[in-house]
C-alpha positions in Angstrom: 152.6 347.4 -12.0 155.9 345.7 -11.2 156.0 344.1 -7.4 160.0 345.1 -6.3 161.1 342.8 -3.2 164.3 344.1 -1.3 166.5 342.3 1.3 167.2 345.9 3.2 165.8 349.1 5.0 165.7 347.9 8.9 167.9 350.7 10.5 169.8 351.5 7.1 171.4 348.1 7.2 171.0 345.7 4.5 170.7 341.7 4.8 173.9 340.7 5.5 174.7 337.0 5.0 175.9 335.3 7.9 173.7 337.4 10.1 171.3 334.8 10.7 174.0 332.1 11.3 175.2 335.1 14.4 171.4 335.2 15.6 170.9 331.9 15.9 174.1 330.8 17.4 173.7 333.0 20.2 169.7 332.3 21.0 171.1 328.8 21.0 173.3 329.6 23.6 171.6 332.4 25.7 167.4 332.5 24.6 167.0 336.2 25.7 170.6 337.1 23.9 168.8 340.2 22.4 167.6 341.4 25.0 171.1 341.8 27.1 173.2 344.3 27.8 176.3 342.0 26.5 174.9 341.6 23.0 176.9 344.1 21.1 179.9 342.2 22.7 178.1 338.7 22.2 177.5 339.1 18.7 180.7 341.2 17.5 178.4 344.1 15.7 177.1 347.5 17.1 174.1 348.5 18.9 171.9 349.4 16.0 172.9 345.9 14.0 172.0 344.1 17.3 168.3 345.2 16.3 168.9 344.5 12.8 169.7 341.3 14.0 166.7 341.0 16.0 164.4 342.0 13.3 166.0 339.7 10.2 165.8 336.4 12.8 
């Protein structure tokens, strides 16, 4: 049995890139970032990548 690892799945979005470089930039800046009402506008993405986001940090 061949073991398959995947960088995708969480909320149909798959790893991006420079996601992690976006999380991190902004919990520098504001620790509860995710948590905010402002983070779709904070981070530049949607509401449903904010917890993609979120999930790959």
């Amino acid at each position: 049995m061949t073991i398959r690892y995947r960088f995708s799945g969480h909320e149909t979005f798959p790893f991006r890139y420079l996601w992690p470089q976006k999380g991190v930039r902004g919990l520098t800046d504001n620790p509860s970032l995710f948590f905010r009402e402002n983070a779709i506008v904070r981070l530049g993405v949607g509401k449903n990548m904010v917890s993609s986001i979120r999930f790959w940090c």
